[in-house]
C-alpha positions in Angstrom: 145.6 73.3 124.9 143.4 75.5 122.6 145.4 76.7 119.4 143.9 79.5 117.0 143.9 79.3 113.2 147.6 79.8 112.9 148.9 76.5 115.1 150.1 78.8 117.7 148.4 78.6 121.8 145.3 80.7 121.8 146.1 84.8 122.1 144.7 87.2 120.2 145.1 88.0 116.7 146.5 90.5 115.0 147.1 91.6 111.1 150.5 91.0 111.9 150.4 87.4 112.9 148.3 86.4 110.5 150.7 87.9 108.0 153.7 86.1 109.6 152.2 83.2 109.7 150.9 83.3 106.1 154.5 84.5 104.6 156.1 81.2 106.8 154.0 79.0 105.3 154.7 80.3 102.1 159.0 80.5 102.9 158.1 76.6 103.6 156.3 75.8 100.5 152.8 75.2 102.2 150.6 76.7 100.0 147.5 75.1 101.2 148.3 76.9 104.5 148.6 80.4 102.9 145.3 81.2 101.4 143.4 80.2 104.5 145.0 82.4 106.5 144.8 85.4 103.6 141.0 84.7 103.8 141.0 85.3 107.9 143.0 88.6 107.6 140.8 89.8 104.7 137.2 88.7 107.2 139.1 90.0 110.6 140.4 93.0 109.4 139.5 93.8 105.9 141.6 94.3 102.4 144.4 97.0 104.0 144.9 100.1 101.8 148.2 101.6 103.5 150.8 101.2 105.9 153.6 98.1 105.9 150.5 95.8 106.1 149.2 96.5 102.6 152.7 96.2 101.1 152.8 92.7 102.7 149.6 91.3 101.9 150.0 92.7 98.7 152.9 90.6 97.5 151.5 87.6 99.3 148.7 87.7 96.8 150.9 88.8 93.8 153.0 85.6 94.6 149.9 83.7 95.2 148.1 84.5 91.6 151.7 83.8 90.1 152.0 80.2 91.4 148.7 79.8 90.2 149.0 81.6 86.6 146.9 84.7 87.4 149.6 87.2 85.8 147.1 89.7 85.5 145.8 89.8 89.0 149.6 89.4 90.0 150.7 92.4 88.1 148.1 94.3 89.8 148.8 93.0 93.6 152.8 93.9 92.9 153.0 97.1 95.1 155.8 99.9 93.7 159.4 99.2 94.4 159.8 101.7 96.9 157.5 100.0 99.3 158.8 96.5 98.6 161.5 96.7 101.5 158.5 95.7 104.1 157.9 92.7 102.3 159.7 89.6 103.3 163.1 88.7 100.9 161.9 85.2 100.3 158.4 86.0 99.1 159.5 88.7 96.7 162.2 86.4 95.6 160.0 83.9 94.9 157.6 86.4 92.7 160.5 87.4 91.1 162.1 83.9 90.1 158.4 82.7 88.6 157.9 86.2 86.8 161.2 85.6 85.2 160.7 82.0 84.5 157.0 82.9 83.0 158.4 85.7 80.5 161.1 83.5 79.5 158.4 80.5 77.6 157.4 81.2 74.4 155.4 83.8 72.7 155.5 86.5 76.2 157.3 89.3 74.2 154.1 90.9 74.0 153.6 90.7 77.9 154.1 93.8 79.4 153.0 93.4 82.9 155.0 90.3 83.7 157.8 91.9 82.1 157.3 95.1 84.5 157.0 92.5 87.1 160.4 91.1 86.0 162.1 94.8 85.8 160.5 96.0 88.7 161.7 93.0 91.4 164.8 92.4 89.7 166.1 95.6 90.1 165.2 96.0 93.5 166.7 92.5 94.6 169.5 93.4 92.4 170.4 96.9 93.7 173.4 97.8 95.0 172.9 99.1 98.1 170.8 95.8 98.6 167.5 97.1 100.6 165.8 93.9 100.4 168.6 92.1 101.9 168.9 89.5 99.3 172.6 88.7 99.9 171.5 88.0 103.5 168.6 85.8 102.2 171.5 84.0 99.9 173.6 83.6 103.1 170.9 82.3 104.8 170.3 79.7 102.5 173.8 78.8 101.9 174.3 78.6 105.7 177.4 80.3 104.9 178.4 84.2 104.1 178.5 85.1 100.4 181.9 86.7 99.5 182.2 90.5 98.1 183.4 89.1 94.9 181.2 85.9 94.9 178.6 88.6 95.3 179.3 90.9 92.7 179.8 87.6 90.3 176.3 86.5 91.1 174.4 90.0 90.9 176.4 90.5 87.6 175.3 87.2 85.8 171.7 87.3 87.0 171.8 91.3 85.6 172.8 90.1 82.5 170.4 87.3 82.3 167.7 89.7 82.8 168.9 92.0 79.9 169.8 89.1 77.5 165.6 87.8 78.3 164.5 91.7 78.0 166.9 91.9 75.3 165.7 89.1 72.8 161.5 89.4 73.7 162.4 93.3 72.1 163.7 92.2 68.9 160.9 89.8 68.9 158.4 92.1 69.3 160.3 94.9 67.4 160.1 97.5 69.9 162.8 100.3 69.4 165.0 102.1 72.0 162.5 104.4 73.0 159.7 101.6 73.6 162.2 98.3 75.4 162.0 96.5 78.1 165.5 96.4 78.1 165.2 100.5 78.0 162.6 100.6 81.2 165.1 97.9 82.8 168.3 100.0 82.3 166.1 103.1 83.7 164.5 101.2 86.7 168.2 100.0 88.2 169.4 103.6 87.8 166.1 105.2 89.0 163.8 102.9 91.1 160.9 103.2 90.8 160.6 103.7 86.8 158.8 101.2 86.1 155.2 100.6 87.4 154.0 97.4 87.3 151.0 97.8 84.8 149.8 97.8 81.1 149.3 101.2 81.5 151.1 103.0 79.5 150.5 102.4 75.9 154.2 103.4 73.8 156.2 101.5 76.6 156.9 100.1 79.7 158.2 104.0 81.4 156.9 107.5 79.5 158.7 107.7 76.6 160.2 111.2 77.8 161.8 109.1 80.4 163.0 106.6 77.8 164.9 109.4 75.9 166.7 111.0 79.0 167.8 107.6 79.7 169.4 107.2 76.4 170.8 110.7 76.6 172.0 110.2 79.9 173.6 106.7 79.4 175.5 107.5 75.8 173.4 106.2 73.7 172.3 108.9 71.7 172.6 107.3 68.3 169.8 104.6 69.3 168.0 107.5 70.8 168.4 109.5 67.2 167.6 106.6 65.6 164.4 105.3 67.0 163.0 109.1 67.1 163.4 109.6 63.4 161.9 106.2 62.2 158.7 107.3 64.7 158.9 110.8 63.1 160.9 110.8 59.5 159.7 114.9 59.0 162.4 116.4 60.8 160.9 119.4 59.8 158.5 119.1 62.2 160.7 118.6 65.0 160.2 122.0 67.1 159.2 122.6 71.0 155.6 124.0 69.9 154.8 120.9 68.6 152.5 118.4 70.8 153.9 115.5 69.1 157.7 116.6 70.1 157.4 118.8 73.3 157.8 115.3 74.9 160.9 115.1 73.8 161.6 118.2 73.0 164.9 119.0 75.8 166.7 115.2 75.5 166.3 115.3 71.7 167.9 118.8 71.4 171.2 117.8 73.5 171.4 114.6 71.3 171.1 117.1 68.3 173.6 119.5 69.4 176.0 116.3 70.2 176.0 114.6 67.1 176.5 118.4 65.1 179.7 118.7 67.4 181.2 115.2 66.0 179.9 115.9 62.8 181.8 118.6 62.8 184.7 116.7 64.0 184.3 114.3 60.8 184.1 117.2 58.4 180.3 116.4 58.1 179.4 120.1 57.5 176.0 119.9 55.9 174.5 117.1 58.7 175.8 119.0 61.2 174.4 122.2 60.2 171.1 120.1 59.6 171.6 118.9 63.5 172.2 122.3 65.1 169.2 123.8 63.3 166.6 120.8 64.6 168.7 121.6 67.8 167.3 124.6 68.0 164.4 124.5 66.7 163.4 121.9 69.4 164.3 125.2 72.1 167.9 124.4 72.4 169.9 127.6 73.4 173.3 126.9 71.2 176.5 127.5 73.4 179.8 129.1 72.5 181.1 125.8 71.6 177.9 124.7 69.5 178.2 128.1 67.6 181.7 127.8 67.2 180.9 124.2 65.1 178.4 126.1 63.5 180.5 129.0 62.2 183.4 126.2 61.0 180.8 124.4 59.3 179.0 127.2 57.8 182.6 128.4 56.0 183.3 125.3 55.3 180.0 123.5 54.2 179.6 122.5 50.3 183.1 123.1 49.5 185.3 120.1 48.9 189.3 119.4 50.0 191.4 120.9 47.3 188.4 122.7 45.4 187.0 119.0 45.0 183.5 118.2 45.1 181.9 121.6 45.3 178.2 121.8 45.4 176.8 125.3 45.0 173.2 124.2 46.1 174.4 122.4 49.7 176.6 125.6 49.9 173.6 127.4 49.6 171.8 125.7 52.1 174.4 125.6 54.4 175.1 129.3 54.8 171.0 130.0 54.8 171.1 127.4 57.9 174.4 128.7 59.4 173.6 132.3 59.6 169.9 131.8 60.7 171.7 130.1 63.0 174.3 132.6 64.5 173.6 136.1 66.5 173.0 138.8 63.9 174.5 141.4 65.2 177.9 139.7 65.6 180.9 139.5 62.9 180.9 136.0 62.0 177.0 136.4 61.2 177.8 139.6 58.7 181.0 137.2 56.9 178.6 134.2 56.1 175.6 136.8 55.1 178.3 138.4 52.7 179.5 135.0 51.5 175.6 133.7 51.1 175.5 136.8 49.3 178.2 135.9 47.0 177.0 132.4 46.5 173.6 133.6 45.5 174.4 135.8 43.2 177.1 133.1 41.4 174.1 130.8 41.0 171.3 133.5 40.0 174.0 134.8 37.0 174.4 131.0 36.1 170.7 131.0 34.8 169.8 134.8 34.4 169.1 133.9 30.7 167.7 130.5 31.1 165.6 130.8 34.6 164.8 134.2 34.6 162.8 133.5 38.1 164.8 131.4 40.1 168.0 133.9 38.9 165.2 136.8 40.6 164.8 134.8 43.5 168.7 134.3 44.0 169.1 137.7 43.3 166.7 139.1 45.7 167.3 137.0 48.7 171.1 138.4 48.6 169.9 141.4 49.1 167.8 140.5 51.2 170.7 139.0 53.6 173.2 142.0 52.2 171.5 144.8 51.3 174.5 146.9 50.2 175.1 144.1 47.7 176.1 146.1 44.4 175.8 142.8 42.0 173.1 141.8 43.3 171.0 145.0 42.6 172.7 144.9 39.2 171.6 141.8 38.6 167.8 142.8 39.4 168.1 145.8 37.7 169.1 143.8 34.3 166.5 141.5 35.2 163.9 144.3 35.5 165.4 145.9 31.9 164.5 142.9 30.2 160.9 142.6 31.4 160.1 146.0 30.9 161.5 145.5 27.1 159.2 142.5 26.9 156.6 144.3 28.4 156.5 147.4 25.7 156.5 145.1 23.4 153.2 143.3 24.4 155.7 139.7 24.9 154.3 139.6 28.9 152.0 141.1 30.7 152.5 144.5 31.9 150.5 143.2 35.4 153.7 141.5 36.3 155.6 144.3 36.6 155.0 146.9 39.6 155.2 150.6 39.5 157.1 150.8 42.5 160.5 148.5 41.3 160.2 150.4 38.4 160.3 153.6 40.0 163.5 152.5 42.0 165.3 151.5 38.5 164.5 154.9 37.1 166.0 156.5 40.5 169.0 154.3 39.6 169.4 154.9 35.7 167.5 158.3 34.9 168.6 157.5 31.4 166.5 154.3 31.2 164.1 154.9 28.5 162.0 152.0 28.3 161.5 152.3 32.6 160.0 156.1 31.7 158.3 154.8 28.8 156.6 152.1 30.7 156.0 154.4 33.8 154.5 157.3 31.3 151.8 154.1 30.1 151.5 152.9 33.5 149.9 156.2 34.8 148.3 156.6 31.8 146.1 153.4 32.1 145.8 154.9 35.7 144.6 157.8 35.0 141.9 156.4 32.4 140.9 153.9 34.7 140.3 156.5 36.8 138.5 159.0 34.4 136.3 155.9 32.8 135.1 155.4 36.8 134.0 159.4 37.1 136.7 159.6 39.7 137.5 163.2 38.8 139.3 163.7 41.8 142.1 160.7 41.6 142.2 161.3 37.9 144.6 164.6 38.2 147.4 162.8 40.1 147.5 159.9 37.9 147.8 162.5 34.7 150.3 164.4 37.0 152.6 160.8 37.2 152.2 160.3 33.4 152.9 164.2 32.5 156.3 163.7 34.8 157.3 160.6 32.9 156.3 161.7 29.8 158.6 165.0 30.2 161.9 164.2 31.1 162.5 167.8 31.8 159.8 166.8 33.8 157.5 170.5 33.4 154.1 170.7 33.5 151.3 173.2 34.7 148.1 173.0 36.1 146.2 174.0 32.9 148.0 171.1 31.0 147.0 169.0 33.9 143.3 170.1 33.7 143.4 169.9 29.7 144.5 166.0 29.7 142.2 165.2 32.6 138.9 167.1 30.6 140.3 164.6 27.1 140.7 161.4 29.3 137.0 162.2 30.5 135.3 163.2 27.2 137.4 159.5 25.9 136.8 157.1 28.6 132.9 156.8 27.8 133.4 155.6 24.7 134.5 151.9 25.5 130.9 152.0 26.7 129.4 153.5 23.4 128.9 150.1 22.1 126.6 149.2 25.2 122.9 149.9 25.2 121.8 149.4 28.9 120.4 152.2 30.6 123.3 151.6 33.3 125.9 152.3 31.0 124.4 155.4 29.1 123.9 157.1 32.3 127.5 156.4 33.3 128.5 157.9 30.4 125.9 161.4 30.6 127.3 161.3 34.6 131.1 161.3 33.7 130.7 163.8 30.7 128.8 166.1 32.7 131.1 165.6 35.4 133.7 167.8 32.8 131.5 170.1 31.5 130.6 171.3 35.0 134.7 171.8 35.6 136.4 175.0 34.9 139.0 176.2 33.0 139.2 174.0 30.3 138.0 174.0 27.2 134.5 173.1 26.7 132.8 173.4 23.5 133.5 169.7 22.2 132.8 168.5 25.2 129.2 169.6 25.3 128.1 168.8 21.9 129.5 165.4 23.1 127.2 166.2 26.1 124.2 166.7 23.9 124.5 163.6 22.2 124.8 161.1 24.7 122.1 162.9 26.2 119.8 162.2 22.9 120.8 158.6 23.0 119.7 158.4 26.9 116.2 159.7 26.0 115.6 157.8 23.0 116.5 154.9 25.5 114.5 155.4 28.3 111.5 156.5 25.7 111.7 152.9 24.0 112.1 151.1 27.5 110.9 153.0 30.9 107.7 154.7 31.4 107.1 158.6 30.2 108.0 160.1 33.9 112.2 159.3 33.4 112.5 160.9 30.3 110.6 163.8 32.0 113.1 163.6 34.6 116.1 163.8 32.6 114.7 166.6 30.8 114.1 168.6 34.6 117.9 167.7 35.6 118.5 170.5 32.5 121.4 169.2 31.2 119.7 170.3 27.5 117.5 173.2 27.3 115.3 173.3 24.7 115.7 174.4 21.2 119.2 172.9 21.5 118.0 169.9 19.8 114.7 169.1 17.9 115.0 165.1 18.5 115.6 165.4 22.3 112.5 168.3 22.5 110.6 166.1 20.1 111.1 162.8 22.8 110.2 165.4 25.7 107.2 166.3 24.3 105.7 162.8 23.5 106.7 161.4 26.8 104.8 164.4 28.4 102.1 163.9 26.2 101.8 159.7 27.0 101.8 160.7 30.8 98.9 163.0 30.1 96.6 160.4 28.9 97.8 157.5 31.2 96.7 160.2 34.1 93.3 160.7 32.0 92.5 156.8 32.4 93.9 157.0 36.0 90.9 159.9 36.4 94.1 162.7 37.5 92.4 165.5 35.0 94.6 168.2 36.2 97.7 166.3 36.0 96.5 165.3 32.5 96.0 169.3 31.7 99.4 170.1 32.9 101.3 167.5 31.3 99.4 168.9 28.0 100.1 172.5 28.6 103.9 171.8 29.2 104.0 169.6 26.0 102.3 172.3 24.4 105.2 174.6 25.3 108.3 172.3 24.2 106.7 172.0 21.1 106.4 175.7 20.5 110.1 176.0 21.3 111.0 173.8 18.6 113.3 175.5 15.4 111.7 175.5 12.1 113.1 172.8 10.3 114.5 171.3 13.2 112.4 168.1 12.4 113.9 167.7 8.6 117.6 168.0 9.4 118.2 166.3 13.0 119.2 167.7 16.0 120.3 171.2 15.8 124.1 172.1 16.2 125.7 172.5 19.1 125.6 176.2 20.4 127.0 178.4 23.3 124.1 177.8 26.1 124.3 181.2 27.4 123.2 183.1 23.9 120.5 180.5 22.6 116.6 182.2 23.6 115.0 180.8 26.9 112.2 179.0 25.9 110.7 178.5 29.4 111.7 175.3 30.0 112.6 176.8 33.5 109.6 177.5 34.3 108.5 173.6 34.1 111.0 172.9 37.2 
C-alpha cells in the first residue's frame, strides 16, 4: 500500500492535513516529523497569509523557533490573541510554557518580545471564559475532569506566577507603572488583545496611553501619579495643548481631580488646589463636586486649625488658584476674589515702606481681582504720592512715572500738589520736545495740558496759549546753539521761521533772533559749501538786504566767487550776471555797516527795498 509524506494511505493532500499531521507530531514530541512536513505545506501551497490556516502554521513555527532558541523569529511567527483560538491547545501551551521558562533564566528583564509572548499566551490560556479550551486540554491529560474549584486554584497560582516573573524582571530593569510588563499583563487579561507580540513599541510593552487608563481604571492612581511626574517633574507643563501630555492628557486629569477630592478630605488644601488646577489645565471640565472641594479648599487654604500655622504667601496662592478656578460670574467666585483682595492688600501694606514694588504689585493685582477695592486704591494712591515726591525732587526718574496714573490721582485728590506740579512739568517737557522738533501743530495742546495744570483755576486763552507756544519755539533752538553742523543751524532757521511766519503773537525778538541764526547759517555754508547755497538762502528771503551788513557782505562774495568759477567754466553771461547782482547787494549796504556789525534789527515793512526782489 502506497502511503504519502504524512504515513497515511495515499489521497490527496490538502493544507489541512499537512497541518494536522504536523501539529500531531508535535502534541507527540516528534520534532523531526514536524519540520518536514512545514517544508511540504510551504512548496505545495505556499507561506499562507489569512484564514485559520495562517494562524495554525503560524504558531507551529513560533513553537518551532522556541524549541530551537530563535526568540526573535518566534516572537514574530506568534499571531494576535484574537486569532489564537484556531490553533491547537497543546501547541500554544507548549509555546507558552517555553516562553515562560525562557524569560524566567537570568539577565531576560530586558526582553520584551518573549515577555509579550509570555503576556500575550498566558492570558489567553488563562482567560476566564476559556476559549482555547485549556481546562479541556488539562482534563485530557489528566484523564480525569478538573473540578470548578481545582480549576480556579490552578488558573489562580499560575496568574500569580506570571505576575511575580513579570513582577521582579520590572524592578530589575527599573521600568515604572506606565512602562511594566506587569502593567501590559494586567491590561492584556482585562482587554485581549493589548499586547502585541513585538519590540515595537519603544516606552513599553502597550501605548503608554493605554498603560494610564489601565491604572486609572484599576485604582491605582497613585502609581499612575507617580510614574507621570518622575517622566515629567514640570507640572507646569502638564496641559492638553501639549504634544508631550495630550497622550495622557484625559486619564491624568481624572487621577488629578481624584487625588484633589481626598486631599481635600485630609485637609490638604494647598495640594489639592495644586491638583484641580493641573486637572484642568490637562482639559478636565471640574464637576459640582470637584468645585465644591475647590471652594472648601480655597476658604480654607493657608490658614491653620486654631489660627495656627498661617502662611500668608500659600494663602495667596491658594485663592489666585481657587478663583481662577471657579465660574466668575457666580457668588463663591466674588467671596474668594474679595478675600484674595483682602489678603493682597495685608501683604502689599506689610512692605509698602520696605518693597515699594512688590507692595505695587500686591496692590494692583487686588484691584485687579476687586476693582471697587477702596484700600487697595489707597494704597496705590500713597504709593504714587511718594514717587511723585521723589520724582520732583530729582531722587528717580520722572520716566517711571506715567501721565495717565497721575492724572487718575489728581481726579481723586484735586488738592494734590505735587500730582499738578508734576503734571504742569510733564507737559511742559512735552510741549518743548515738541517745539525743539518744529512740530508747531502738537506744540499748542501740550502748552494747553501744562497751562491747565499750571492754573488750578484752570483759565487760559488762546492768546496765552499762542504767546507760550511762540517762547517755547524762539527757546528750543538754543540746546542746538552749541552745534556747528549745517543740519542743526538749519533746524534752528526752519523752527524760528516757523514762528515768525505765525500770527498774533508778538514778534519783534523773535526776528532779530531770526536774523541772527540766519548770519551764522551763511557764514557756515560760506566756510563749507560752494557759493550757489549761500545764494540760495539769500533767494528764500528770509533777510532782505540792508538788514545786516555781514549777511549782505557774505551774499555778495559768494555771488562774486560763482562769477569767476563760471568764467573758468567759459559761462560769460552767467559770470556777468552773478557780477551785476553782486554789484547791487553791495550798493545796498549802510554806510558804516562794515565798522560796527550787523545792523539792528528793524520793522521789515519800513526799511527801503533795495531790489533784492528783483534777483528772484
Amino acid at each position: 500500500m502506497r502511503v504519502d509524506d504524512t504515513g497515511e494511505p495515499d489521497r490527496t493532500v490538502t493544507p489541512d492535513r499537512l497541518l494536522d499531521s504536523a501539529e500531531q507530531a508535535f502534541l507527540r514530541a516528534e520534532f523531526g516529523a514536524v519540520r518536514p512536513l512545514l517544508r511540504r505545506f510551504e512548496n505545495e501551497f505556499g507561506t499562507p497569509d489569512a484564514d485559520d490556516t495562517a494562524v495554525r502554521y503560524a504558531v507551529l513555527r513560533g513553537a518551532l523557533a522556541a524549541r530551537a532558541g530563535n526568540w526573535p523569529e518566534a516572537v514574530r511567527w506568534c499571531p494576535d490573541t484574537d486569532d489564537l483560538g484556531t490553533a491547537p491547545t497543546g501547541v500554544v501551551h507548549a509555546l507558552a510554557v517555553t516562553a515562560l521558562r525562557r524569560l524566567a533564566e537570568e539577565a531576560r528583564h530586558t526582553e520584551a518580545g518573549t515577555a509579550a509572548l509570555v503576556i500575550a499566551l498566558w492570558a489567553y490560556l488563562l482567560d476566564e471564559e476559556d476559549p482555547g479550551a485549556f481546562r479541556g486540554l488539562l482534563t485530557g491529560r489528566r484523564g480525569t475532569p478538573v473540578p470548578d474549584d481545582l480549576w480556579e486554584q490552578a488558573r489562580g497560582h499560575l496568574a500569580r506566577r506570571v505576575t511575580d516573573l513579570l513582577r521582579g524582571q520590572d524592578v530589575r530593569a527599573g521600568r515604572d507603572a506606565l512602562a511594566a510588563w506587569e502593567t501590559a499583563w494586567e491590561a492584556e487579561r482585562v482587554d485581549p488583545g493589548a499586547v502585541v507580540p513585538s519590540d515595537a513599541e519603544p516606552d513599553g510593552l502597550i501605548p503608554v496611553s493605554e498603560a494610564a487608563w489601565h491604572l486609572l481604571d484599576h485604582d491605582r492612581r497613585p502609581a499612575l501619579l507617580d510614574a507621570y511626574t518622575a517622566r515629567h517633574p514640570d507640572a507646569g507643563s502638564w496641559t492638553v495643548d501639549s504634544p508631550d501630555h495630550r497622550a495622557c492628557a484625559a486619564p491624568l486629569s481624572l487621577a488629578l481631580a481624584a487625588r484633589g477630592q481626598d486631599r481635600v478630605g485630609a485637609g490638604e488644601w494647598g495640594e489639592a488646589l495644586a491638583d484641580f488646577s493641573r486637572a484642568a489645565r490637562l482639559g478636565r471640565t471640574l464637576d459640582a463636586a470637584d468645585l465644591a472641594a475647590v471652594l472648601r479648599a480655597g476658604r480654607n487654604v493657608g490658614r491653620g486649625r486654631n489660627g495656627q500655622g498661617y502662611s500668608s504667601i500659600t494663602r495667596i496662592h491658594g485663592l489666585e488658584l481657587a478663583h481662577r478656578l471657579l465660574p466668575q460670574d457666580g457668588p463663591p467666585a466674588a467671596e474668594l476674589a474679595a478675600e484674595l483682595a483682602t489678603e493682597l492688600v495685608r501683604q502689599g501694606r506689610k512692605v509698602l515702606r520696605s518693597d515699594p514694588g512688590q507692595s505695587r504689585i500686591r496692590f494692583a493685582r487686588a484691584l485687579a481681582v476687586s476693582p471697587d477695592h477702596e484700600d487697595a486704591q489707597s494704597g496705590l494712591d500713597e504709593l504714587l504720592r511718594a514717587a511723585l515726591a521723589q520724582a520732583l525732587d530729582g531722587a528717580q526718574p520722572r520716566e517711571k512715572l506715567h501721565a495717565h496714573a497721575v492724572e487718575d490721582l489728581l481726579r481723586r485728590d484735586p488738592d494734590c500738589a505735587p500730582a499738578r506740579k508734576w503734571l504742569e512739568e510733564h507737559y511742559a517737557a512735552q510741549a518743548e520736545t515738541a517745539a525743539n522738533d518744529g512740530h508747531r501743530s502738537t506744540t499748542p495742546a501740550a502748552v494747553r495740558e501744562m497751562l491747565q495744570y499750571a492754573d488750578a483755576a484752570d483759565l487760559y486763552d488762546e492768546e496765552r496759549v499762542d504767546r507760550a507756544v511762540a517762547n517755547l519755539l524762539a527757546r528750543a533752538p538754543r540746546s542746538a546753539t552749541a552745534e556747528s553742523t549745517r543740519a542743526a543751524l538749519e533746524h534752528i532757521v526752519d523752527v524760528l521761521s516757523t514762528v515768525v511766519a505765525s500770527t498774533d503773537v508778538p514778534r519783534r525778538h523773535l526776528m532779530d533772533r531770526l536774523d541772527t541764526e540766519l548770519l551764522r547759517l551763511a557764514e557756515h555754508l560760506e566756510a563749507t559749501a560752494p557759493p550757489s547755497d549761500v545764494i540760495e538762502l539769500f533767494l528764500r528771503g528770509q533777510m532782505r538786504t540792508g538788514v545786516s551788513a555781514r549777511f549782505d557782505q557774505t551774499v555778495e562774495a559768494a555771488y562774486l566767487r560763482r562769477a569767476e568759477a563760471r568764467e573758468k567754466e567759459g559761462d560769460v553771461g552767467g559770470a556777468r550776471r552773478d557780477r551785476a547782482y553782486a554789484e547791487r547787494i553791495g550798493a545796498g549796504l549802510p554806510d558804516q555797516g562794515l565798522l560796527f556789525g550787523p545792523a539792528p534789527g528793524r520793522n521789515r515793512r519800513r526799511h527801503d527795498d533795495s531790489g533784492q526782489e528783483s534777483l528772484f
